[in-house]
Biotite code that builds the C-alpha atoms (Angstrom):
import biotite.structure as struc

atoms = struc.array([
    struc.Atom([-11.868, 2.114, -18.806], chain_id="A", res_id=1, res_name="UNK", atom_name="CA", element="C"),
    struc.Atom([-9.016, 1.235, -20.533], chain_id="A", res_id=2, res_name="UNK", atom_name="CA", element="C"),
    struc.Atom([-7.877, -2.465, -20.762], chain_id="A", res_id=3, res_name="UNK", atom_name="CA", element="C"),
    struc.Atom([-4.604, -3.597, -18.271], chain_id="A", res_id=4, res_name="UNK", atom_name="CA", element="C"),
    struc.Atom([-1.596, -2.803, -19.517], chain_id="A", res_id=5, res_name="UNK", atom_name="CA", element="C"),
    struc.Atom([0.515, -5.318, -20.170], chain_id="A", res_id=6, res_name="UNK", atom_name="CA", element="C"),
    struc.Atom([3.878, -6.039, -18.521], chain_id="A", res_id=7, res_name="UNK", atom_name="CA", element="C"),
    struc.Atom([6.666, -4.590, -20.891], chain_id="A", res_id=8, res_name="UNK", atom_name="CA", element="C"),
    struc.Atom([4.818, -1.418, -21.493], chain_id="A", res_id=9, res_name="UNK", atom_name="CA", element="C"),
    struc.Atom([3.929, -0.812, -17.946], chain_id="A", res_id=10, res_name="UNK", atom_name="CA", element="C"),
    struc.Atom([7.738, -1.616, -17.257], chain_id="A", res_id=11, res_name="UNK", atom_name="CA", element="C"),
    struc.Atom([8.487, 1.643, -19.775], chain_id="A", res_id=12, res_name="UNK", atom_name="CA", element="C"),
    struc.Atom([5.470, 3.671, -18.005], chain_id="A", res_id=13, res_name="UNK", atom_name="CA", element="C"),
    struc.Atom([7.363, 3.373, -14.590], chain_id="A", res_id=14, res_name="UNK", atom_name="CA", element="C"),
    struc.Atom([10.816, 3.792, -15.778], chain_id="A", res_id=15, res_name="UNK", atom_name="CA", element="C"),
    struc.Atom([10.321, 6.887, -17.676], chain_id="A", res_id=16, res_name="UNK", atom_name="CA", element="C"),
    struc.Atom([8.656, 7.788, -14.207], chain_id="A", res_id=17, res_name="UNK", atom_name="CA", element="C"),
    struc.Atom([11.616, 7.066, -12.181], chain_id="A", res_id=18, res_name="UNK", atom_name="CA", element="C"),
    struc.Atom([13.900, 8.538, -14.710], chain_id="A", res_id=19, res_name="UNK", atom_name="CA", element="C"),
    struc.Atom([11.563, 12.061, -14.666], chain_id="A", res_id=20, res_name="UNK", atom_name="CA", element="C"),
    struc.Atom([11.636, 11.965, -10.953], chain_id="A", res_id=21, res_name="UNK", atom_name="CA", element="C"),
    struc.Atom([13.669, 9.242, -8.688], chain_id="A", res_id=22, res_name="UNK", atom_name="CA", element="C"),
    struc.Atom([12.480, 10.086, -5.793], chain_id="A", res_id=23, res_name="UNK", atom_name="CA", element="C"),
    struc.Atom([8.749, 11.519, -5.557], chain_id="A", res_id=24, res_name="UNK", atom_name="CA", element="C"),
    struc.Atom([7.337, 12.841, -2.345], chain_id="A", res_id=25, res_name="UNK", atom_name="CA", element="C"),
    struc.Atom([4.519, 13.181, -0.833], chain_id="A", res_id=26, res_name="UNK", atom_name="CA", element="C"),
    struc.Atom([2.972, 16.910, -0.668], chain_id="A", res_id=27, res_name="UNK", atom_name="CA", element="C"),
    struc.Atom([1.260, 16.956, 2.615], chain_id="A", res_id=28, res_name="UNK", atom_name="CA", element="C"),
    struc.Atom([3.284, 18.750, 5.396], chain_id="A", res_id=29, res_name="UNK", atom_name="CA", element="C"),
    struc.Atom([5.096, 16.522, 8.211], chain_id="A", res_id=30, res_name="UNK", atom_name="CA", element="C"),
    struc.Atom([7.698, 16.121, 11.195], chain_id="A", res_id=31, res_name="UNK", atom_name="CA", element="C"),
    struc.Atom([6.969, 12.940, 12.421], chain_id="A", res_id=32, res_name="UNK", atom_name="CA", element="C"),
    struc.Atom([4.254, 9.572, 11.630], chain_id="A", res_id=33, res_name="UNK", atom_name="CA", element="C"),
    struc.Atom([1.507, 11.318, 14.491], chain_id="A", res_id=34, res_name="UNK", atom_name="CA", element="C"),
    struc.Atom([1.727, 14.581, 12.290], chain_id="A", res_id=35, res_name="UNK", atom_name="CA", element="C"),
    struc.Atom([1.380, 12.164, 9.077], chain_id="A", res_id=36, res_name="UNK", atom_name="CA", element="C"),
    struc.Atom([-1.628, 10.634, 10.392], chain_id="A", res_id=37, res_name="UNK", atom_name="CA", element="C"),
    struc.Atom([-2.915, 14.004, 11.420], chain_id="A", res_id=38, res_name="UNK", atom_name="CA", element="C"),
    struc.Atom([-2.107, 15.601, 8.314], chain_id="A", res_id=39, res_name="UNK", atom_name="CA", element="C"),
    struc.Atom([-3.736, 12.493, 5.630], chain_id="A", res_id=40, res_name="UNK", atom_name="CA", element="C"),
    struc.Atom([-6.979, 12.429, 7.859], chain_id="A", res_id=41, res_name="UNK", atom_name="CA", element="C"),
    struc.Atom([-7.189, 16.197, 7.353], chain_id="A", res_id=42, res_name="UNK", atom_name="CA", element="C"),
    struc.Atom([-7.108, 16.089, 3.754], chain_id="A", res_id=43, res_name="UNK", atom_name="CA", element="C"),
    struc.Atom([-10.024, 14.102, 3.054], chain_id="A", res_id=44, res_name="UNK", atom_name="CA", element="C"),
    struc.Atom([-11.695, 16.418, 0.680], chain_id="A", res_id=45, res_name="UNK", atom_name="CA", element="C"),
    struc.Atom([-9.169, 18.978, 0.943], chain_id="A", res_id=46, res_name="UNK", atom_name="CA", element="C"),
    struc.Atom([-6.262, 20.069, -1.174], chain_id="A", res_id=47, res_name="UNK", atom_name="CA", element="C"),
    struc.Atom([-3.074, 19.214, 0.063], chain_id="A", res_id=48, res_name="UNK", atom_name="CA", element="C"),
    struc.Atom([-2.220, 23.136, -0.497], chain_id="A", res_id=49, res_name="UNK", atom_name="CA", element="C"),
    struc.Atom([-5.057, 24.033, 1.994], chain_id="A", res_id=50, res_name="UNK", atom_name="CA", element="C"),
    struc.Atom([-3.784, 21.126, 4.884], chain_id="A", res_id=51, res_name="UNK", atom_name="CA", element="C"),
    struc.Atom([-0.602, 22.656, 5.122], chain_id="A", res_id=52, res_name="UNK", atom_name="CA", element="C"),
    struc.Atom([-1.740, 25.945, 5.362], chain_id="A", res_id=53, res_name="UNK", atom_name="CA", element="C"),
    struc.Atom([-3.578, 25.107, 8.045], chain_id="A", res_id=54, res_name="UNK", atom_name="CA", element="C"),
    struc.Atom([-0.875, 22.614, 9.808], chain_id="A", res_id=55, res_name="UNK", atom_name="CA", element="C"),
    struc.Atom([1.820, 24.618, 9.554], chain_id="A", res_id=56, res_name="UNK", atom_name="CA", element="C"),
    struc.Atom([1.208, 26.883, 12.745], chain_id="A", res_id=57, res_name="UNK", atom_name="CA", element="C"),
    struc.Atom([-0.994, 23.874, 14.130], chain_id="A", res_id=58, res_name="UNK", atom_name="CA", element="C"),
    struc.Atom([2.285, 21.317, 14.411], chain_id="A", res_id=59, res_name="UNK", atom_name="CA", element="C"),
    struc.Atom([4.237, 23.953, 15.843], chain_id="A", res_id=60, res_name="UNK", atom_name="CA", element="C"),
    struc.Atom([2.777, 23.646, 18.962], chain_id="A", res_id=61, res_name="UNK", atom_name="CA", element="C"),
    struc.Atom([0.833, 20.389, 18.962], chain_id="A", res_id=62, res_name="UNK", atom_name="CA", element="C"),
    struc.Atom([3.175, 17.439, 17.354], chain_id="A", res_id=63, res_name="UNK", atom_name="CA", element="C"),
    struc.Atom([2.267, 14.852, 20.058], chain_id="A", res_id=64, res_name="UNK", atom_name="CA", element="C"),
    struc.Atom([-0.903, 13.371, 20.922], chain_id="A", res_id=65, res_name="UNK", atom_name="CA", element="C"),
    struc.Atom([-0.095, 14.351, 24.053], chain_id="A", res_id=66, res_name="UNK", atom_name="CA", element="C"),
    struc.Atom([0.363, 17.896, 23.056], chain_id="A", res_id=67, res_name="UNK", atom_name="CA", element="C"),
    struc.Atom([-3.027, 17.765, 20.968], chain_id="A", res_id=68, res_name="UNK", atom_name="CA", element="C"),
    struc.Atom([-4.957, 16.236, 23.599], chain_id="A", res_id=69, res_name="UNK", atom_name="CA", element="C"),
    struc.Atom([-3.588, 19.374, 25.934], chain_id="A", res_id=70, res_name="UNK", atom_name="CA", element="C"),
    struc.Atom([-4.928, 21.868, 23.006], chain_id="A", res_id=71, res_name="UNK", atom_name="CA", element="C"),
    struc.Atom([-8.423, 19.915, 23.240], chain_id="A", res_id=72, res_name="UNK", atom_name="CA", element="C"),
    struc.Atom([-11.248, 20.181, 20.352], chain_id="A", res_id=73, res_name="UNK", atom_name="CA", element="C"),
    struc.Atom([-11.751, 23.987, 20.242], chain_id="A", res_id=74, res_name="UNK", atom_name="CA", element="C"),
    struc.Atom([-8.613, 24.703, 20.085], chain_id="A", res_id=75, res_name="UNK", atom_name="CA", element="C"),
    struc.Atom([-7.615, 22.337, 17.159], chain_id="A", res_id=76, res_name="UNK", atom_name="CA", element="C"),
    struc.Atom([-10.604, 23.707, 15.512], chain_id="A", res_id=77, res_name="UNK", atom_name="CA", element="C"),
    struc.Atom([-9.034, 27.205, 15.474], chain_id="A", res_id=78, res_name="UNK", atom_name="CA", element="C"),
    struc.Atom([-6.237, 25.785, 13.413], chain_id="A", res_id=79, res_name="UNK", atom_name="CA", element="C"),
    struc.Atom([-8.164, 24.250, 10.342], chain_id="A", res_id=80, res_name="UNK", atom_name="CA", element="C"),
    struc.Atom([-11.371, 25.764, 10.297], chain_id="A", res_id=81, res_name="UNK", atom_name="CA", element="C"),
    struc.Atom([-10.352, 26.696, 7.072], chain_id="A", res_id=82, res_name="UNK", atom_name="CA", element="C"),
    struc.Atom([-10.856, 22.874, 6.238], chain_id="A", res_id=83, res_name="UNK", atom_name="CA", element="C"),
    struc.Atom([-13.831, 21.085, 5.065], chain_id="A", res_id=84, res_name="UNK", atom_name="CA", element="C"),
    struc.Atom([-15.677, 19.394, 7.592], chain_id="A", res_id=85, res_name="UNK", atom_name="CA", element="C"),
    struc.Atom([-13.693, 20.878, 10.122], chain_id="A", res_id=86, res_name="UNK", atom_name="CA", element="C"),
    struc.Atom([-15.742, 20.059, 13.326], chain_id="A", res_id=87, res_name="UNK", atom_name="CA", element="C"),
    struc.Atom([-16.020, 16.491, 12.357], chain_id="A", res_id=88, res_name="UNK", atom_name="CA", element="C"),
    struc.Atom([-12.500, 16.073, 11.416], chain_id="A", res_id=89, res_name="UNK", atom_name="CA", element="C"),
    struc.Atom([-11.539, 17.748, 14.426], chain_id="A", res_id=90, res_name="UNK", atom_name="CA", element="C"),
    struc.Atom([-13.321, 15.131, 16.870], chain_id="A", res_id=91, res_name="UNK", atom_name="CA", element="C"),
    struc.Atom([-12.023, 12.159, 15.109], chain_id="A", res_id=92, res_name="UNK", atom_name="CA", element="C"),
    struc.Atom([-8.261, 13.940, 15.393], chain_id="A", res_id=93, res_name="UNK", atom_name="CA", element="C"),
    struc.Atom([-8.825, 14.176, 19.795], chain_id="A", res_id=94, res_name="UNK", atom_name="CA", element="C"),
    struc.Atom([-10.236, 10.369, 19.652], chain_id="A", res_id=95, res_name="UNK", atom_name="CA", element="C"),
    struc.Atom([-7.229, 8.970, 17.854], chain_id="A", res_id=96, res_name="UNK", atom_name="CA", element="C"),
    struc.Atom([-5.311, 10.988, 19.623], chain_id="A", res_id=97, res_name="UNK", atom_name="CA", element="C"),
    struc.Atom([-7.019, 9.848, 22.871], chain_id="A", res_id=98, res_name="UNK", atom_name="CA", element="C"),
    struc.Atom([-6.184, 6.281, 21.671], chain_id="A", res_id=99, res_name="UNK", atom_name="CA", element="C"),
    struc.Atom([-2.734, 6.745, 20.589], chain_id="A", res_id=100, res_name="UNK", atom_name="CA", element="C"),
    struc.Atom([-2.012, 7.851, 24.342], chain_id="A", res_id=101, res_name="UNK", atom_name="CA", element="C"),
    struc.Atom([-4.212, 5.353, 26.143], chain_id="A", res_id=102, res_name="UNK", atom_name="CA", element="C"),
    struc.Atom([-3.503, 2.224, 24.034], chain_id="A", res_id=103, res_name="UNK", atom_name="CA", element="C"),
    struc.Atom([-0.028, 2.522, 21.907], chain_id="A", res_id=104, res_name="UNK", atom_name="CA", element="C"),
    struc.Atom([2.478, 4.730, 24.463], chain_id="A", res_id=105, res_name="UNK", atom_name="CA", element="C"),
    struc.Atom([1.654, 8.019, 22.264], chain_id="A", res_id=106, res_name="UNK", atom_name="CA", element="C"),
    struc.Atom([3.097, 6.321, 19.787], chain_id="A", res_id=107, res_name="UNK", atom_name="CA", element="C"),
    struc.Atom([1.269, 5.985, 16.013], chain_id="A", res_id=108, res_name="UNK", atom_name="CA", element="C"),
    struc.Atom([0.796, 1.877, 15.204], chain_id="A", res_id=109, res_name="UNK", atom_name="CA", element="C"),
    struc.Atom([2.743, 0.282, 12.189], chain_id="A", res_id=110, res_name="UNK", atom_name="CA", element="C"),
    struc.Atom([0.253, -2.326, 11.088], chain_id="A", res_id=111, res_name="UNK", atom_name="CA", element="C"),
    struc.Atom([-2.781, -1.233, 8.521], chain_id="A", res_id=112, res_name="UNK", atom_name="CA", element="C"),
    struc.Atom([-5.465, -2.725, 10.686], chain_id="A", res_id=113, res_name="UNK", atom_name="CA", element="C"),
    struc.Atom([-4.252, -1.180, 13.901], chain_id="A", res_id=114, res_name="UNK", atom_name="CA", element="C"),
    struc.Atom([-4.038, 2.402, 11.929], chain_id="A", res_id=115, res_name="UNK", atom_name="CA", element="C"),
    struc.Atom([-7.408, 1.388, 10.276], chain_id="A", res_id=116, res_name="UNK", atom_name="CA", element="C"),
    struc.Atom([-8.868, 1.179, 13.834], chain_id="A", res_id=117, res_name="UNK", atom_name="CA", element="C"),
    struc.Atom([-8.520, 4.791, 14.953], chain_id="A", res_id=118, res_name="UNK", atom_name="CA", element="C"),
    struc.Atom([-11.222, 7.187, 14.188], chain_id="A", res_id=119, res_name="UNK", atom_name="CA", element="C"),
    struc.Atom([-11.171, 8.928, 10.963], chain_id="A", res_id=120, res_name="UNK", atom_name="CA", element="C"),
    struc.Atom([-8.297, 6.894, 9.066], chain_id="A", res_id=121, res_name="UNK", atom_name="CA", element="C"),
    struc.Atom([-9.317, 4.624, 6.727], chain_id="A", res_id=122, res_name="UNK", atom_name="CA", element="C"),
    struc.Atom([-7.056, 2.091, 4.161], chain_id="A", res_id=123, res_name="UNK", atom_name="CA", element="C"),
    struc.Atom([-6.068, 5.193, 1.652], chain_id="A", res_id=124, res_name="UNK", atom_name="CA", element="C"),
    struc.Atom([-5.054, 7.097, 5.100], chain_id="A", res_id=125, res_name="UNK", atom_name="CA", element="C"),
    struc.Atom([-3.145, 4.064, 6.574], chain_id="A", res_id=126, res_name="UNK", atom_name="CA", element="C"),
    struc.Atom([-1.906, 3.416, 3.513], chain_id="A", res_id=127, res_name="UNK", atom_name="CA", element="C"),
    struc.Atom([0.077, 6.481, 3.219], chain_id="A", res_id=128, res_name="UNK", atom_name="CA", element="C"),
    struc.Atom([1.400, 6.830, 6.614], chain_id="A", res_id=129, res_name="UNK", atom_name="CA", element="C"),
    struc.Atom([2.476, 3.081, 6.062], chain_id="A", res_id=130, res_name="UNK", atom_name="CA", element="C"),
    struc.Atom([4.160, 4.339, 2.807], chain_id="A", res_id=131, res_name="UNK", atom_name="CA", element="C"),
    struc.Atom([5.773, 7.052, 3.280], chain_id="A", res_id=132, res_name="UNK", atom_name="CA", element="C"),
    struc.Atom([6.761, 7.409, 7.301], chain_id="A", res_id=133, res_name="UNK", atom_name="CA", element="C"),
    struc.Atom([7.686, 3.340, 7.220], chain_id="A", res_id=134, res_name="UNK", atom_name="CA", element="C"),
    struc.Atom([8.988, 3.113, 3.080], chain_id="A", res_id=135, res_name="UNK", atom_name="CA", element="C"),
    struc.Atom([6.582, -0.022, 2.674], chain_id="A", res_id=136, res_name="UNK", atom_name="CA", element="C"),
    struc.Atom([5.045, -0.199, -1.055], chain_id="A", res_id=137, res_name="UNK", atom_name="CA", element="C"),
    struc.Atom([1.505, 0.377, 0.270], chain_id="A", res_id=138, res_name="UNK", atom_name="CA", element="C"),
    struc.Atom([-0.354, 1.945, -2.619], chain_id="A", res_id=139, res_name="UNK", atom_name="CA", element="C"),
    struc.Atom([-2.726, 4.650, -1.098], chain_id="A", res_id=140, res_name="UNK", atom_name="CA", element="C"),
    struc.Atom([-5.359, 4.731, -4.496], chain_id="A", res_id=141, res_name="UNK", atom_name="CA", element="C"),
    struc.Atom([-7.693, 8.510, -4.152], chain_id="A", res_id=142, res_name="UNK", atom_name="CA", element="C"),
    struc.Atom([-9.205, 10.045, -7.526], chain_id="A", res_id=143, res_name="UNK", atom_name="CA", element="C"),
    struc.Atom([-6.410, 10.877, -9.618], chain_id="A", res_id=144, res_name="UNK", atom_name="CA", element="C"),
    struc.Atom([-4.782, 7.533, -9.583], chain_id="A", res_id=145, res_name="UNK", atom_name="CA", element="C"),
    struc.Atom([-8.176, 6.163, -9.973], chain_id="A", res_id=146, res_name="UNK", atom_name="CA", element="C"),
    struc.Atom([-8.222, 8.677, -13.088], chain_id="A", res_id=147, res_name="UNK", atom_name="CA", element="C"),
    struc.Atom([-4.888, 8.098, -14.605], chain_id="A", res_id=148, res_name="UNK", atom_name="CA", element="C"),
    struc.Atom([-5.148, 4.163, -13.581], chain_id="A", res_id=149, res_name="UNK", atom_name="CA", element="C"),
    struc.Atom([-8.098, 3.367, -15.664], chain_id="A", res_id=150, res_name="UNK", atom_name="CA", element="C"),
    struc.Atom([-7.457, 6.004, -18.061], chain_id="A", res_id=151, res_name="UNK", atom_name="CA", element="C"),
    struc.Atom([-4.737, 4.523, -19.395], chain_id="A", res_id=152, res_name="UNK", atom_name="CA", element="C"),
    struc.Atom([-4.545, 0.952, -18.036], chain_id="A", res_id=153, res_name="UNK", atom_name="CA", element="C"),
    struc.Atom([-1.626, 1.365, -15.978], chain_id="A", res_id=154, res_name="UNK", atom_name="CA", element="C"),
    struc.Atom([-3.687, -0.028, -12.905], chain_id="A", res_id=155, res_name="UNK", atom_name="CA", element="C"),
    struc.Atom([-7.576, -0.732, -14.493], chain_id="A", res_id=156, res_name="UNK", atom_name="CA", element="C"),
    struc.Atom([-10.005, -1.201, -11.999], chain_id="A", res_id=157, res_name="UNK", atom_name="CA", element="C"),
    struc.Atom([-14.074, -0.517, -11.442], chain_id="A", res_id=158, res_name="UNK", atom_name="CA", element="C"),
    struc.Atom([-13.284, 0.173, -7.737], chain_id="A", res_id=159, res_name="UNK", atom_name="CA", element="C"),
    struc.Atom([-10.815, 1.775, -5.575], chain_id="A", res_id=160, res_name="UNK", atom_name="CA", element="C"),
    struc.Atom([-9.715, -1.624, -4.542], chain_id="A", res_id=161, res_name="UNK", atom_name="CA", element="C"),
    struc.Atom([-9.683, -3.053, -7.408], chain_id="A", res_id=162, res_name="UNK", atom_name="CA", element="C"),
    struc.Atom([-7.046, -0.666, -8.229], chain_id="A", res_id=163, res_name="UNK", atom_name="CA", element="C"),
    struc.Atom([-5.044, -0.590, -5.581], chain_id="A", res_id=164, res_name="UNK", atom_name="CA", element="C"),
    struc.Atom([-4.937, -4.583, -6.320], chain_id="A", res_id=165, res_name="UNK", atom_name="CA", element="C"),
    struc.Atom([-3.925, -3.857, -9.861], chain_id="A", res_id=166, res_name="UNK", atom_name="CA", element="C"),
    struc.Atom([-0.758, -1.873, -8.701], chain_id="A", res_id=167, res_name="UNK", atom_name="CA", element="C"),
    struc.Atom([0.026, -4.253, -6.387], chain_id="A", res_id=168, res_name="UNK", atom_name="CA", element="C"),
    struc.Atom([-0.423, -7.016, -8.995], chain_id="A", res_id=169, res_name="UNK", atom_name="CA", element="C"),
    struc.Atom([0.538, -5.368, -12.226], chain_id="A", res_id=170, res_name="UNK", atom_name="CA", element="C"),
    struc.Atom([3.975, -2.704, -11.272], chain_id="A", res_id=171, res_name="UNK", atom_name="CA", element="C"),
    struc.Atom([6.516, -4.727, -11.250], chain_id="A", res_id=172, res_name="UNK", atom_name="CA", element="C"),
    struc.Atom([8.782, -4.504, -7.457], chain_id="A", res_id=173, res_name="UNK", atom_name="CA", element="C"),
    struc.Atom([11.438, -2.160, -8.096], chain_id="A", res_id=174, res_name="UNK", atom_name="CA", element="C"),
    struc.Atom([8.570, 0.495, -8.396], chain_id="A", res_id=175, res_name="UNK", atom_name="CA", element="C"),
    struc.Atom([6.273, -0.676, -6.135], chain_id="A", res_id=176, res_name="UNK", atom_name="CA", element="C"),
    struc.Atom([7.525, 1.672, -2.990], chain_id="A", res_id=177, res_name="UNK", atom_name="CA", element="C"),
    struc.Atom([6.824, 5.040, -5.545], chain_id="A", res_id=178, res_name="UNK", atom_name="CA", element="C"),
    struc.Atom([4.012, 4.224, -7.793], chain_id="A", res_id=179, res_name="UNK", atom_name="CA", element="C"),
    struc.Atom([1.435, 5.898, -6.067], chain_id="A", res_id=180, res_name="UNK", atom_name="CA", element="C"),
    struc.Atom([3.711, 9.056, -5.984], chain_id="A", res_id=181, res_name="UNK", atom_name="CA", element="C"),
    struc.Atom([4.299, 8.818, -9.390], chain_id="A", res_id=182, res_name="UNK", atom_name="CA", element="C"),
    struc.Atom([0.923, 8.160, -10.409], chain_id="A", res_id=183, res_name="UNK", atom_name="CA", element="C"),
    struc.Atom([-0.953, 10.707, -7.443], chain_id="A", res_id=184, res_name="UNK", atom_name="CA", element="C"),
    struc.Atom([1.847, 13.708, -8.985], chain_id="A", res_id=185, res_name="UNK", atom_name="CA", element="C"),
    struc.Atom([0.741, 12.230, -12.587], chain_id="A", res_id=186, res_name="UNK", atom_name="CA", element="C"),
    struc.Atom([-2.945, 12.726, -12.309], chain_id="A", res_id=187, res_name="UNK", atom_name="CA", element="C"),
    struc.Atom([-2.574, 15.765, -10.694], chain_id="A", res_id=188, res_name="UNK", atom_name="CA", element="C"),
    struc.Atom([-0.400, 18.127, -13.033], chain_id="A", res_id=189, res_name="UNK", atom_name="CA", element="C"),
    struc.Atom([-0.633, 16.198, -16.138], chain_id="A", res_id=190, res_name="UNK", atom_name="CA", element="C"),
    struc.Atom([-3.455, 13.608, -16.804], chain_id="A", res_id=191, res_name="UNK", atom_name="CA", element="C"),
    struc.Atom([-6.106, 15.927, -15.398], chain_id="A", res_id=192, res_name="UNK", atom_name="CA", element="C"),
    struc.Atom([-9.897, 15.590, -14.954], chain_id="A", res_id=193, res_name="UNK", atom_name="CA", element="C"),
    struc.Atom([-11.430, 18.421, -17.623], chain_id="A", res_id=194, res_name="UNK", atom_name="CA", element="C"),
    struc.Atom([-8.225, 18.476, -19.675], chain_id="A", res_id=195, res_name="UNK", atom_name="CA", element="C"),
    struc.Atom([-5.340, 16.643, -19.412], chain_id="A", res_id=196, res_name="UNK", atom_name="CA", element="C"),
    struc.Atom([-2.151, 17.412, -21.022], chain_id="A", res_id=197, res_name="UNK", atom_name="CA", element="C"),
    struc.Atom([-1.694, 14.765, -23.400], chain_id="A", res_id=198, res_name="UNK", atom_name="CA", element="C"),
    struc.Atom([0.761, 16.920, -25.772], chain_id="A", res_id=199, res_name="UNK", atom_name="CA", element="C"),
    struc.Atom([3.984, 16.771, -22.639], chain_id="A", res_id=200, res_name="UNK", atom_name="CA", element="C"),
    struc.Atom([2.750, 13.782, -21.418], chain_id="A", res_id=201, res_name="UNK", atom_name="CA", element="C"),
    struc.Atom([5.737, 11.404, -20.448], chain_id="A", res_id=202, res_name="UNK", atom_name="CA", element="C"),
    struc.Atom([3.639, 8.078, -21.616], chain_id="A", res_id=203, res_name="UNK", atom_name="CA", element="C"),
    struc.Atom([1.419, 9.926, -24.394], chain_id="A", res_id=204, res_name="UNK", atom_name="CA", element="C"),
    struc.Atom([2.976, 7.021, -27.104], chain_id="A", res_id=205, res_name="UNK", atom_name="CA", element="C"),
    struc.Atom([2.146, 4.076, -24.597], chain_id="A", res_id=206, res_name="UNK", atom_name="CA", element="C"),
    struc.Atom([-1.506, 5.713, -23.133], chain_id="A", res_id=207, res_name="UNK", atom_name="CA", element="C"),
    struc.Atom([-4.288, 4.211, -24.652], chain_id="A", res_id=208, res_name="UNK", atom_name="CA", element="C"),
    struc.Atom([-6.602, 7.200, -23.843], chain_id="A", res_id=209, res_name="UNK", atom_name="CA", element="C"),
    struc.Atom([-9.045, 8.008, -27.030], chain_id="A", res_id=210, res_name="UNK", atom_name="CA", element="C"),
    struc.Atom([-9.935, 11.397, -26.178], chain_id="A", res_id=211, res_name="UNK", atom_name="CA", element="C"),
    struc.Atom([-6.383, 12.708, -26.604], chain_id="A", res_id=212, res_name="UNK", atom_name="CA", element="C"),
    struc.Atom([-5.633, 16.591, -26.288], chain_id="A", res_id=213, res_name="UNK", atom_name="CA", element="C"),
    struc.Atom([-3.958, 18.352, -29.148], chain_id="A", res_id=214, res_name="UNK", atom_name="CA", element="C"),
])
């Protein structure tokens, strides 16, 4: 784990960031914050690639709660049973779905506890809807940024919290409502697991990372 980076180079990091890509977005499939929620609790342990394969036909027909509720369990299942842990995710999506209808007026909650409270999102899932349906800088930390974060000190942490508190504490504001973006798209396609891709890396000359590729 590489130390924190320190406040003018992480400055550079995030600019050269913004200057590759102004506005990043968020791969997983959409038309509205219920679909969002859907969508992120669906790709635990998924590709994002495999979620919207299995969404697309899926939110054609059921983009409510309401209208999910009316397709019930089995057929929901029939949609993403292509997923991992399909059945289970399936049973949380009818509860919050149930609870979205019953308790909030079908409509999806704007607060991370009250998201946190429905069955199957937790604070990386809340903290993406929060993100990227309401534009707050909620920084939703899963294993790339984790990855990139500690690899090269842009956000060091032992935890995923610890992380996530590192961003919040260490990108300075202008960036704060894209950094996950940047650094989610970064881990993903450049500073990967087996072998990142250190030679067109954007912040090769500010990355602290010993075990450089050629």
């Amino acid at each position: 784990m590489a130390q924190q980076m320190g406040y003018h180079k992480i400055t550079e990091v995030f600019r050269r960031f913004h200057a590759a890509e102004p506005e990043p977005k968020g791969e997983l499939e959409h038309v509205n914050a219920y679909t969002l929620v859907v969508a992120v609790a669906l790709s635990a342990q998924a590709t994002d690639a495999g979620v919207n394969k299995a969404t697309r036909g899926l939110f054609q027909i059921a983009d409510t709660p309401e209208k999910m509720l009316a397709l019930g369990e089995d057929g929901l299942i029939e949609h993403i049973k292509t997923i991992g842990l399909y059945r289970n995710k399936a049973k949380n999506v009818i509860k919050l779905s149930r609870i979205l209808v019953d308790d909030y007026g079908g409509e999806v909650p704007s607060s991370r506890a009250a998201l946190q409270s429905l069955p199957g999102v937790g604070r990386k899932t809340a903290n993406v809807v929060l993100n990227m349906w309401w534009g707050l800088p909620a920084q939703a930390v899963d294993t790339h940024i984790f990855r990139f974060g500690n690899r090269s000190g842009v956000a060091a942490g032992k935890t995923v919290e610890a992380v996530e508190r590192a961003i919040e504490d260490n990108v300075p504001a202008e960036y704060q409502r894209h950094a996950h973006h940047w650094m989610i798209l970064h881990g993903r396609y450049t500073c990967k697991a087996r072998k990142p891709m250190c030679p067109t890396c954007l912040i090769r000359d500010l990355c602290p990372f010993e075990d450089k590729t050629e």
